[in-house]
N, C-alpha and C positions, 0 to 999 in steps of 0.2 A: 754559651760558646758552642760553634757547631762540631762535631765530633767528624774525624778525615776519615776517608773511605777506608778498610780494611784495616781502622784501630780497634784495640780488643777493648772489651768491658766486661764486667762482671755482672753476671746474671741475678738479679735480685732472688730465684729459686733456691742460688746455690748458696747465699748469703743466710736463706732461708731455713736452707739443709743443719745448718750448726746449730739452730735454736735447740731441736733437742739433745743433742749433745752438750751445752751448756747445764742444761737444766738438770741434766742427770750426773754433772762432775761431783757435784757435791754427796748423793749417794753411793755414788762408784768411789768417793774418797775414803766413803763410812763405810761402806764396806769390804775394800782395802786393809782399813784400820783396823777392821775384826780378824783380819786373816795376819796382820801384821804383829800385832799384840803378842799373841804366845810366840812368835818367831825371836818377837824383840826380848822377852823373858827369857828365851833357851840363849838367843845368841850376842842379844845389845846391837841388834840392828839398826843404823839409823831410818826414819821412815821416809824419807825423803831418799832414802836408795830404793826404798822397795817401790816408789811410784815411779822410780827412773826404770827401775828392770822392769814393770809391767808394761812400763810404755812402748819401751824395747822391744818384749816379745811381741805387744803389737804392732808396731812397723814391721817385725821377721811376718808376719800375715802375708807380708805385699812383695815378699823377696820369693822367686819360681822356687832354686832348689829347696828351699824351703817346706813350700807349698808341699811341691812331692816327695819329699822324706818324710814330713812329718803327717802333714793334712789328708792325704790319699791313705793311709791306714786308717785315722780315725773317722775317716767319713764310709769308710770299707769301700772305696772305689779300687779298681784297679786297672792298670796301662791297657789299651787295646790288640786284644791276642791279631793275628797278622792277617786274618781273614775278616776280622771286625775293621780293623786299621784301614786295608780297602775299600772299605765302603765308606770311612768315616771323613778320609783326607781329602778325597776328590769335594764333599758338600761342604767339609771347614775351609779349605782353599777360596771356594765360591763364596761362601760368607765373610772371611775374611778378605778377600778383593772387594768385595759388594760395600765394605762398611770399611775401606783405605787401613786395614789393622795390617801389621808384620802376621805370617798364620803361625812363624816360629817363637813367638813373643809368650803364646800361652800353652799349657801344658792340659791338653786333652786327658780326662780317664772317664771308665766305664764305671756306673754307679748298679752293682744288681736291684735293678727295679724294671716291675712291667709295663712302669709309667712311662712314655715318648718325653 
């Protein structure tokens, strides 16, 4: 059957992308269960909570205020002071128009490094 102009599909890459995340549920569950262990002894957790609340906090990965309360300390980045911000909006504006993204969608910070 021939597929209509401008219907979507799924890219075989992306189908691709999950392989290793499959592969590695099983050790990320065993190691899970090491961490859940003496949790479940102090408190009688059940462990089927503890793999909801892990999954939890990773979805909070994908939520902005998130991102910058939590994730910009520990990656030691921080907001761009007002004369860095000048020079930073006008090229994210352009990259963000160039590549159809909102520029307010993502929360820009400065990382101290002397890498570009």
């Amino acid at each position: 059957m021939a597929r209509s102009r401008g219907a979507r599909s799924v890219e075989r890459s992306a189908i691709w992308a999950f392989v290793p995340v499959v592969a590695m549920a099983p050790f990320s569950l065993l190691a899970l269960g090491l961490l859940w262990w003496p949790v479940n002894m102090v408190f009688g957790v059940p462990f089927r909570w503890t793999v909801v609340v892990f999954a939890a906090s990773g979805l909070l990965l994908f939520v902005r205020p998130f991102q910058t309360a939590v994730l910009t300390p520990i990656l030691g980045a921080r907001p761009a002071q007002p004369e860095e911000a000048a020079l930073i909006a006008p090229a994210w504006a352009e990259i963000a128009q160039a590549n159809n993204l909102p520029p307010n969608r993502y929360a820009l910070r400065v990382l101290p490094s002397d890498e570009l």
